[in-house]
C-alpha positions in Angstrom: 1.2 5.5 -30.2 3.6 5.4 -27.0 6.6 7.7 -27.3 9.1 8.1 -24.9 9.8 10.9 -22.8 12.4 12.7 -22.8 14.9 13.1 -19.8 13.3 16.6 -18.5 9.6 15.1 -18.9 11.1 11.8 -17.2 12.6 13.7 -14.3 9.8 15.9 -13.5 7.7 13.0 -13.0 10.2 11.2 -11.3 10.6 13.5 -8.3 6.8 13.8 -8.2 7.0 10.1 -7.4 9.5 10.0 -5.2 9.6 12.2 -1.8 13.0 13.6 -1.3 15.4 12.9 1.3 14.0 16.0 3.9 10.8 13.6 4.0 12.1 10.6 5.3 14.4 12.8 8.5 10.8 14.9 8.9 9.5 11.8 9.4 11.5 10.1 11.3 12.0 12.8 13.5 8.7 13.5 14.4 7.9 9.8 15.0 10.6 9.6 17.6 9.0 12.4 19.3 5.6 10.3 19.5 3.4 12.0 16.7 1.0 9.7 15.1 1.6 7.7 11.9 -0.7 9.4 10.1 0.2 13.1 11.1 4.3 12.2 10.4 3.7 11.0 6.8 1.8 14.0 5.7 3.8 16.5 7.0 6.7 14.9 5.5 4.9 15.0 2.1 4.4 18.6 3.1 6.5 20.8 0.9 6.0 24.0 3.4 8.5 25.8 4.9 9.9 26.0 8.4 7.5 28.8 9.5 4.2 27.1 7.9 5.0 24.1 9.4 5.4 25.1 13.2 1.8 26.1 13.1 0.7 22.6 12.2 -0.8 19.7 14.3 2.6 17.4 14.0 4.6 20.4 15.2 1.8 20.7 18.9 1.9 16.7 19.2 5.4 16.2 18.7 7.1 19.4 20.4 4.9 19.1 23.7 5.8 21.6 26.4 7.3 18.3 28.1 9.5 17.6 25.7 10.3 21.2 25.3 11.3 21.1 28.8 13.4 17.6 29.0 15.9 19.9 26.5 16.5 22.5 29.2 14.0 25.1 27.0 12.9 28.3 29.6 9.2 28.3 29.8 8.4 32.3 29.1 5.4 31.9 31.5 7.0 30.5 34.4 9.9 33.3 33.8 7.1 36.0 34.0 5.2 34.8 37.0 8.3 34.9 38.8 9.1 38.3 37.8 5.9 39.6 38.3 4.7 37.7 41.3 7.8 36.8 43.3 7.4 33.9 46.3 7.9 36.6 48.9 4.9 38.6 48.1 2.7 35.8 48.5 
């Protein structure tokens, strides 16, 4: 026989249906930034933190050095070579 569930069973299985609001702005986000379909939706679904997360492929594809750049970042190599091998030694 079918018997209902009660409201803790019901919501447990409700919000493993459906994703929480984080997942739609992850996802969003990263397809602004030109990731791929694919790569946005799952790490959206992805329930990893901040740190776990930068080392992943929608991370490298959609914060591209370029990109990185366009938002006035300092590139830590370029700061180095210039330090270390200045124009006027050259």
């Amino acid at each position: 026989m079918f018997e209902p569930l009660s409201f803790p069973q019901y919501f447990r299985c409700w919000l493993a249906v459906y994703p929480s609001p984080s997942f739609f702005q992850a996802y969003f986000n990263l397809l602004a930034l030109g990731t791929q379909l694919g790569t946005a939706l799952r790490a959206g679904l992805n329930r990893s933190g901040p740190w776990a997360m930068s080392r992943r492929l929608a991370a490298h594809t959609g914060l591209t050095n370029k990109c990185l750049k366009d938002q006035g970042l300092l590139s830590v190599k370029e700061l180095w070579v210039k330090i270390h091998y200045p124009a006027t030694a050259r």
